[in-house]
N, C-alpha and C positions, 0 to 999 in steps of 0.2 A: 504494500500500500504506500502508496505517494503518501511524504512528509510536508504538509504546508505552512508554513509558520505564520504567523503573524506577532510581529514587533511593534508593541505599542510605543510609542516614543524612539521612533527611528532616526531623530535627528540627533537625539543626544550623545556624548561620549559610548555610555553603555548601550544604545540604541542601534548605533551605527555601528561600530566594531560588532557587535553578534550578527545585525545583516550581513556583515562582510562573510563571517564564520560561519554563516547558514547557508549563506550562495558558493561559497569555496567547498562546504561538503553536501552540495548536491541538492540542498531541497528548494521546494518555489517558498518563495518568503515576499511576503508584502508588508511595506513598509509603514504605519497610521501616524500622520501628526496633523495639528492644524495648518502646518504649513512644511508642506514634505517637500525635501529636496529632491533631485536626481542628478546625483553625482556618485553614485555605488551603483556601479555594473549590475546589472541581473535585479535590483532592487526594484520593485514595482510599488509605484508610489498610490497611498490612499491615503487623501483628504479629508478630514473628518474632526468634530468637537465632540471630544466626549461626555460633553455636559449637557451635547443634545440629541435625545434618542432620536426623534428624527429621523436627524440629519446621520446618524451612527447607522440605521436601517437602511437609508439608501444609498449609504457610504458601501456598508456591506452586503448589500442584497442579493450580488454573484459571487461571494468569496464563502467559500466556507475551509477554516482550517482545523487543522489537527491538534497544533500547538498553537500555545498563545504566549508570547514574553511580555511579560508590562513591567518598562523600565522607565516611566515618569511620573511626576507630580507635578504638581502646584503650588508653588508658595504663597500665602494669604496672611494674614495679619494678627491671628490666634491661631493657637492649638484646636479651639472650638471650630475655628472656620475651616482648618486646614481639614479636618477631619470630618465634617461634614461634606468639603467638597472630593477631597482625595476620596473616601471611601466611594463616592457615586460613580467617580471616574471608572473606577473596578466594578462595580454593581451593574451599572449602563450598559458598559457590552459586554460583558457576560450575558445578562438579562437579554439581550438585544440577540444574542448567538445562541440561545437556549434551545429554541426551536427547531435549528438545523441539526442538533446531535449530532456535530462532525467533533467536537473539540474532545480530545485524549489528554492533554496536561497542559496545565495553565502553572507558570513560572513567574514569581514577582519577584520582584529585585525590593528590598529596601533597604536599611543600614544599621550600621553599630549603636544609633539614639535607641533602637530596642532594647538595649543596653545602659545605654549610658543617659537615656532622656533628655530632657531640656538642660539647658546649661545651669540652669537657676536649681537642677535636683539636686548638686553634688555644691555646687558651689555655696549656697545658704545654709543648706541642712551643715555643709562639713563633712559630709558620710559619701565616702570615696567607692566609686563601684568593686567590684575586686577583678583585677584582671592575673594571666588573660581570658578574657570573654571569653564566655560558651555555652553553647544553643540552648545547654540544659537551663540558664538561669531563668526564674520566672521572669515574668512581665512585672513594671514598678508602680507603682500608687497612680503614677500621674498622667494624665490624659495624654494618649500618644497617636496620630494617625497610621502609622504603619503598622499598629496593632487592628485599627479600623478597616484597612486592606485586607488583612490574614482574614478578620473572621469574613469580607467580602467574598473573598475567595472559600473560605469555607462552605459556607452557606452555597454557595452555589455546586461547590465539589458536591455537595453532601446530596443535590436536588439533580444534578445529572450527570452526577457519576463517574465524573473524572477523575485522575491524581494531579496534582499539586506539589512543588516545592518551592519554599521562602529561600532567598540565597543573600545572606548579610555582608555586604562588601563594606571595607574602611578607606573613604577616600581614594577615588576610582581616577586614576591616571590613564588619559590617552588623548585622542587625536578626535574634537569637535569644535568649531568655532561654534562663538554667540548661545557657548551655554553658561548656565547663571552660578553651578557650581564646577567650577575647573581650576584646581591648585593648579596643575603641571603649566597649562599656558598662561596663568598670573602670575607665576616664575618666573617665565620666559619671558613676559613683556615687562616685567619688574627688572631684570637682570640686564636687558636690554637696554632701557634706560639708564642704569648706571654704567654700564660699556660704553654707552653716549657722553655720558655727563660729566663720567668721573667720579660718580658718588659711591660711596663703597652701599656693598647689597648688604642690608641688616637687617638680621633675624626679627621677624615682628612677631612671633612669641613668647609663650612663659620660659621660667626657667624647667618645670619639669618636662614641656617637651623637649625642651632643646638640651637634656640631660639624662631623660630618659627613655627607655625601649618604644620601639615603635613599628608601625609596616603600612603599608599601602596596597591599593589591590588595582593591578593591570588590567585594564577593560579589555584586552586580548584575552588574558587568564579568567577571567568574570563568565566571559563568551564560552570559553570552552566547559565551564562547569556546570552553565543554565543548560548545555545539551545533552552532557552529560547525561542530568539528574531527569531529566524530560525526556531520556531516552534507555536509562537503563531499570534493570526492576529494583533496584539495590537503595536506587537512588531518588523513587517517589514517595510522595506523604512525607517530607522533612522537610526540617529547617537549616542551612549549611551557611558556615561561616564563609568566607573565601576571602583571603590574602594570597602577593607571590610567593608565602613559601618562607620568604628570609625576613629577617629584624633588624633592624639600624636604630641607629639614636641620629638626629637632627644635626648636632654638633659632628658629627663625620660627613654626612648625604649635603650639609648646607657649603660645606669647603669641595668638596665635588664637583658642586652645581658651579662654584665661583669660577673654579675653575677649567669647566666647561668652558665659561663665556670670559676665562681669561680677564676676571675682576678680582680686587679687592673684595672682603668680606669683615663683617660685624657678629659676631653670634649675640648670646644674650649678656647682658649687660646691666644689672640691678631692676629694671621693668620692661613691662610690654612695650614694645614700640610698634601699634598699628600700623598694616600696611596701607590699609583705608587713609588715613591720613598722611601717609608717602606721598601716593599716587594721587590725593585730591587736586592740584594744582598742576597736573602734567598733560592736559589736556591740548592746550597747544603745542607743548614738546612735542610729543608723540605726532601731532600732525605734521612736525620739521621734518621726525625720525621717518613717517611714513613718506614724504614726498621726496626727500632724497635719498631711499633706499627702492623707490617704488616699489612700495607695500600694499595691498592690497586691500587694507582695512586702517582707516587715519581716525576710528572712532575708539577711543581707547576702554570706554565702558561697556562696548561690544566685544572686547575681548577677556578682560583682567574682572574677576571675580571677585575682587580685595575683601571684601565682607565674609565672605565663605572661605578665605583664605585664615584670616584672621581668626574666625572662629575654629577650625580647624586647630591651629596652631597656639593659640590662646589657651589650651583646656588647660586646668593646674594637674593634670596627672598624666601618668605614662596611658596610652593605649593601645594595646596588642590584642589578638585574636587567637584562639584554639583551635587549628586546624585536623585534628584529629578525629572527628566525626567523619566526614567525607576524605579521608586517605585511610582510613578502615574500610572504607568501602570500596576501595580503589581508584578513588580520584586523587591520581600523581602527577599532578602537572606542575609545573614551576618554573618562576619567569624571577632575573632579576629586577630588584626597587631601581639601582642604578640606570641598569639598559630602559628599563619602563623610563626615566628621564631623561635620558640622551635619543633615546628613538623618537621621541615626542618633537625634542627640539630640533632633531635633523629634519622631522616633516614640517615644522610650523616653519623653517627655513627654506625648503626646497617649495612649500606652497608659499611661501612669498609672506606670510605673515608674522615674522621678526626678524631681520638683517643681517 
């Protein structure tokens, strides 16, 4: 039987890297965003809100697939709102795909705040999660939408009979412009700037990131574990962590980076020093950097994430992940944190998007 995927959030970092990995091994995959690109080979683009059934019905009225990845959300302005509207995102088409009884495993991508919560869980109370993370820990007190996804997806597993796996990735490195959360290319257009300027690149985190353990998760490695788990028997009805495999502290990966781009570097230094606040005022910089490198993007807020960077790197504790759920099961795959940064910057250079 023909494999059909459909990739909810095909434009994203995670979106786009598992199209790529679903069309490299063979299956027809169609791509769903509000606003879908075609720049991935074999990717079949569909247009669609998923806030409106509707429009989701006549979006998909000839598509029926087998698998479903949904690797997006919404960012909104409460925990209440997020989780009112993220859960419908998942509720909608499913709801909307029920009919067809084609779909065999529905895969959601969410992240490590299943864990770790709002920022305001660890940091008021004082009560530190325990790392490193793993799938076994409960759910925490406080209203979280990616919990409001799972039980979406539940509910609907449970009403037509499908399998399901949650795949918790920490900080997803790779290759998407004009997405809202993207360390690897707010790096790269931070680092850039000070290879322009002269200005040394300074860690804008805590000191326990920037002292203690840590890991990242390759949206190439992400890709291969959602097929993984959607495709073996070993690997449905769970929850799986996913990093590449290795651990670094900041204060090594941050003098790497520098010296990728052949800069000076600051680590941490008695406080935070937000990158938000770097980058606020480099708006016409960056329009100098992109016309005399002709760049192909002079809007600097369409690429640099500095908010999600900073939160990222802001946490007062180490964060690491326990990969031993799924490499018991035989999911051995493994990618270096390093190569995941340098492969990043050689395409954001070869596609013209930093200098």
């Amino acid at each position: 039987m023909e494999n059909i995927a459909l990739v909810v959030g095909a434009t994203g970092i995670t979106g786009s890297n598992l199209a790529q990995e679903l069309i490299s091994n063979g299956w027809k995959t169609y791509g769903l965003a509000r606003n879908p690109n075609s720049n991935i080979s074999g990717l079949i683009p569909v247009k669609a809100d998923l806030l409106d059934k509707e429009n989701l019905k006549t979006a998909l009225e000839n598509i029926s697939p087998t698998h479903i990845f949904f690797t997006t959300w919404m960012r909104n302005d409460s925990e209440e709102e997020n989780i009112k509207v993220n859960s419908a995102l998942v509720r909608n088409l499913l709801n909307v795909l029920s009919p067809k009884k084609s779909v065999q495993h529905v895969a959601l991508v969410t992240g490590l705040k299943h864990y770790l919560g709002p920022f305001e869980a660890y940091t008021k109370s004082g009560s530190l999660p325990e790392t490193p993370l793993r799938e076994e820990q409960t759910r925490l007190e406080y209203p979280n939408f990616y919990y409001a996804q799972e039980d979406a997806v539940y509910e609907a597993a449970e009403r037509d009979g499908f399998t399901w796996s949650i795949h918790r990735p920490h900080t997803v490195i790779g290759y998407a412009v004009g997405n809202l959360m993207n360390m690897g290319t707010t790096l790269a257009i931070y680092a850039s700037i000070c290879k322009e300027t002269g200005r040394k690149f300074i860690f804008p985190g805590s000191s326990a990131q920037w002292n203690g353990l840590s890991d990242v998760t390759d949206a190439r490695i992400l890709a291969k574990q959602l097929i993984w788990a959607s495709t073996s028997e070993v690997g449905k009805n769970q929850a799986f962590n996913i990093t590449n495999g290795d651990i670094f502290r900041w204060k090594w990966l941050w003098e790497k980076i520098a010296d990728y781009f052949q800069i000076e570097f600051e680590g941490f230094e008695n406080e935070i020093r937000p990158l938000e606040q770097e980058l606020q005022n480099d708006q016409e910089l960056w329009e100098s950097i992109a016309e005399k490198h002709n760049l192909i993007e002079n809007n600097l807020s369409k690429l640099a994430s500095a908010w999600h960077t900073d939160l990222d790197l802001g946490r007062p504790i180490e964060v690491m992940t326990d990969m031993t759920n799924s490499r018991k099961l035989g999911f051995t795959s493994f990618q270096s944190t390093l190569d995941s940064f340098t492969d990043l910057f050689g395409k954001l250079k070869e596609e013209k998007i930093i200098p």
